[in-house]
C-alpha positions in Angstrom: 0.0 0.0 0.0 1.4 3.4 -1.1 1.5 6.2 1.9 -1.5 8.8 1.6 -0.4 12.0 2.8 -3.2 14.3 4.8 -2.9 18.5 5.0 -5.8 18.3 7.7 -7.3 20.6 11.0 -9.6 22.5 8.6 -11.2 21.7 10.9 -9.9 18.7 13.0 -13.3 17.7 13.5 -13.9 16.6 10.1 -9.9 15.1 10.1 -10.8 13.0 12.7 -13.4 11.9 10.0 -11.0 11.2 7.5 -8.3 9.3 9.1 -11.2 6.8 10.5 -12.9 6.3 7.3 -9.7 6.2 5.5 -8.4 3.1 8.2 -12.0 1.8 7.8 -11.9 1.2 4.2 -8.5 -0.1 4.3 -9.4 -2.5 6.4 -12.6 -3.3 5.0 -10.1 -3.5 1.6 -7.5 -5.8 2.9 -9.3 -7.4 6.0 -7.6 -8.4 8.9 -5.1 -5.8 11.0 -4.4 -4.0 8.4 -4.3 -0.3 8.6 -3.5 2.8 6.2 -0.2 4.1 5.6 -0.6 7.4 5.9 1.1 11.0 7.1 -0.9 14.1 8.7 0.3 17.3 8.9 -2.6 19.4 10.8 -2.4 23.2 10.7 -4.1 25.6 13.2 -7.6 26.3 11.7 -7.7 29.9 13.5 -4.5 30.9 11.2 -6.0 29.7 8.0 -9.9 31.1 8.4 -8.1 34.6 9.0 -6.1 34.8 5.8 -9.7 33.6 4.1 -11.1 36.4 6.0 -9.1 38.6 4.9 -8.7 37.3 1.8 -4.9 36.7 1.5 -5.3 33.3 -0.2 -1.9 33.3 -2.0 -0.7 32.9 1.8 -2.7 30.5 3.0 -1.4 28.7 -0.3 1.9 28.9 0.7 1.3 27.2 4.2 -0.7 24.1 2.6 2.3 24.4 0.1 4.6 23.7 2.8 2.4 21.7 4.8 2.5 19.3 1.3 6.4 19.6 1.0 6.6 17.9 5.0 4.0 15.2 4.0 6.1 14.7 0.8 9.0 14.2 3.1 7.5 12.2 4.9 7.1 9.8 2.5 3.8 10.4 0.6 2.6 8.7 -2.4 -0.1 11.1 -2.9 -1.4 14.7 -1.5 -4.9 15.4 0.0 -6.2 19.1 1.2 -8.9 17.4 3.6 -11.5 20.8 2.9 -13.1 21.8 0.1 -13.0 25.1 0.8 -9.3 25.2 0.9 -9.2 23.4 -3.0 -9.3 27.3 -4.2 -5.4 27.0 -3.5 -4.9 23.0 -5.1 -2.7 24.6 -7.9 0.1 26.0 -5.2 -0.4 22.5 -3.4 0.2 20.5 -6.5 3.1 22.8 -7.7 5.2 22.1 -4.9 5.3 18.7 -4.3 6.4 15.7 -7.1 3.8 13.0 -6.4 0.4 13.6 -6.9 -2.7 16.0 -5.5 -5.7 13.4 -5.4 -8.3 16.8 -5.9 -11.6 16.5 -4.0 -14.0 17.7 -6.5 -12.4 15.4 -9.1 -13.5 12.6 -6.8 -17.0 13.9 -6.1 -17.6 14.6 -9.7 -16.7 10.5 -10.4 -19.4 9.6 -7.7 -21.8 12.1 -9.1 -21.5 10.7 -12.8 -21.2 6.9 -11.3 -25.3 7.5 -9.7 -26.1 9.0 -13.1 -26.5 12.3 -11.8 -26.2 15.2 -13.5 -27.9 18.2 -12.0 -26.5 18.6 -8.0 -27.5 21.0 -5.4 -24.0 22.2 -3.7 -23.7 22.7 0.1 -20.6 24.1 1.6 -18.9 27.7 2.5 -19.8 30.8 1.2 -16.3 30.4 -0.7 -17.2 27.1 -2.2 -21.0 28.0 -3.2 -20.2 31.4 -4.6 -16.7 31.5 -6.2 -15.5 29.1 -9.6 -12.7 26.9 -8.3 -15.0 24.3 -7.0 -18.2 24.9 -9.3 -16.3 26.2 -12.3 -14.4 22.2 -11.9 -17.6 20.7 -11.1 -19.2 22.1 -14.1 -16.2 21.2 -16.3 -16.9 17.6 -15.7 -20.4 18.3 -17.4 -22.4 18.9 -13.8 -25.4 21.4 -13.7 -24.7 22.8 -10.5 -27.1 24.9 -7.9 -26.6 26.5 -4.9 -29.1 28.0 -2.5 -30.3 31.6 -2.4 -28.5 34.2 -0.9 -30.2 33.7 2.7 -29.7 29.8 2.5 -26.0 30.5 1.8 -25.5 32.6 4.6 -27.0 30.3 7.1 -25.7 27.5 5.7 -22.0 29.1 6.0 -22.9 30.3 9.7 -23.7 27.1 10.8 -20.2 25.6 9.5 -17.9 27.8 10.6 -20.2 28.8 14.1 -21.0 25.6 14.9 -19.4 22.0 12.6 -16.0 23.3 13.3 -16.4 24.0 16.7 -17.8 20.2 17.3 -21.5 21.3 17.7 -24.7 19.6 15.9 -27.8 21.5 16.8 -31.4 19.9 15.5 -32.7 23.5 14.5 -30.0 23.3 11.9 -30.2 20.3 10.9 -33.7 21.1 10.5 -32.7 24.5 8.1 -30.3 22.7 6.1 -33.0 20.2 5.5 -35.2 23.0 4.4 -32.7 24.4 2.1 -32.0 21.0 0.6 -35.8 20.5 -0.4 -35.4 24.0 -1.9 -32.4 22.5 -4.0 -34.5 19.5 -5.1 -37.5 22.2 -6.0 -34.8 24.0 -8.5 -34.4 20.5 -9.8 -31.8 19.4 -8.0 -31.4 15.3 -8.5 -28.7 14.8 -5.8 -26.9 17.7 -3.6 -23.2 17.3 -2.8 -22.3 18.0 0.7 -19.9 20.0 -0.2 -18.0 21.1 3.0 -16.6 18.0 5.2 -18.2 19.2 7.9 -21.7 19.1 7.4 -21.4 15.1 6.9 -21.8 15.9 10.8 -25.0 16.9 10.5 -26.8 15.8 7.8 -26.7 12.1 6.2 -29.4 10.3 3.5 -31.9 10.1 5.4 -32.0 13.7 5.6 -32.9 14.3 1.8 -35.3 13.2 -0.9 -32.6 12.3 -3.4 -29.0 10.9 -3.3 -26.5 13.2 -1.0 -22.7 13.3 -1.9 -20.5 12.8 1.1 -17.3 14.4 -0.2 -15.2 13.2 2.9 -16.1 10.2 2.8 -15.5 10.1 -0.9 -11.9 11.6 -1.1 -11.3 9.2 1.5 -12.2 6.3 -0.6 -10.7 7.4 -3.5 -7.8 7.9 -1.0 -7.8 4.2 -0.5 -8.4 2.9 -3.8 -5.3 5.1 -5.5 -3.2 3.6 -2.3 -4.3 0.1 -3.6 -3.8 0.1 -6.8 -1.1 -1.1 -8.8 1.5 1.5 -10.1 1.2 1.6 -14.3 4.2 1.5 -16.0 7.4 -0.8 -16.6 8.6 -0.4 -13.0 4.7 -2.1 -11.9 5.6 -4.9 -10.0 4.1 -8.3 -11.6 1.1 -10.6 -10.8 
């Protein structure tokens, strides 16, 4: 199994997520004992949501930048930025490492196509709903994408930042992101994409009328599955 290297603590709440699904898989993968290979390098959250604040994203590139430079030395195979939020700086990630940036939307946008969806309701920051990185990608895999009105985006991004990354899961809001998601499926939404890793905290199937997109869960698997396979090439060991 090739090491999969994690730039996590945005938040640690939804990490914590990662790592477990990530062991979970490999297990259920190989069986047994068997465990990931994998490196985290966790960065304080309260440095990183000020430079988005403020806006100074080139900087908050160049700390995942080096945060993937210490994973690489570590000995990753492979880079993930566990947020989606924080994918508006992959291209500083990816150019300074060697090996490669496994991008989150990339795997969402697999699981999206593999349901035979192709209009998705998007649920995440305020960054991820309303800027291109993550939409402008989506789209470019041939998604229709939506996103809630201007109210629903605000709430929705309050609840993240006021309440997910700070470990709290309050019914009224599981109750209002509910209401936003039926608003989605109105708009003719056939599956919504959960598109911060924190709101898998809250909100799960059974909380919408059509198919929701866990994209923790799914970078985690795709993790996993890129770990497992078989390296192409001549250097690919036989059998």
């Amino acid at each position: 199994m090739r090491t999969i290297g994690l730039i996590g603590g945005m938040s640690w709440e939804s990490t914590a997520e990662y790592y477990r699904l990530i062991n979970e898989h490999t297990r259920d993968r190989l069986g047994g004992l068997h465990s990931a290979r994998c490196v985290l390098y966790s960065v304080d959250f309260a440095e990183i949501e000020r430079l988005q604040t403020e806006g100074r994203w080139a900087e908050a590139g160049e700390v995942l930048a080096d945060a993937a430079r210490a994973v690489q030395a570590a000995g990753a195979d492979m880079v993930l930025i566990c947020t989606n939020t924080m994918h508006k700086v992959a291209d500083a990630v990816a150019a300074a490492v060697s090996v490669p940036l496994l991008h989150l939307a990339d795997a969402t946008a697999d699981a999206v196509h593999a349901a035979r969806v192709r209009r998705v309701g998007l649920l995440g920051t305020a960054f991820t709903m309303e800027q291109d990185f993550y939409r402008g990608r989506l789209e470019g895999r041939g998604l229709d994408v939506r996103v809630p009105d201007a109210a629903g985006r605000a709430l929705v991004h309050e609840v993240i930042y006021g309440e997910l990354c700070l470990g709290e899961v309050r019914e009224e809001s599981r109750a209002a992101y509910r209401e936003i998601i039926r608003s989605l499926v109105a708009d003719g939404a056939e599956g919504v994409i959960l598109g911060c890793t924190e709101i898998e905290l809250l909100i799960g199937a059974e909380d919408s009328p059509v198919p929701v997109f866990p994209t923790a869960r799914l970078h985690a698997l795709a993790a996993v599955d890129a770990a497992l396979r078989a390296p192409a090439g001549p250097d690919a060991p036989e059998g």
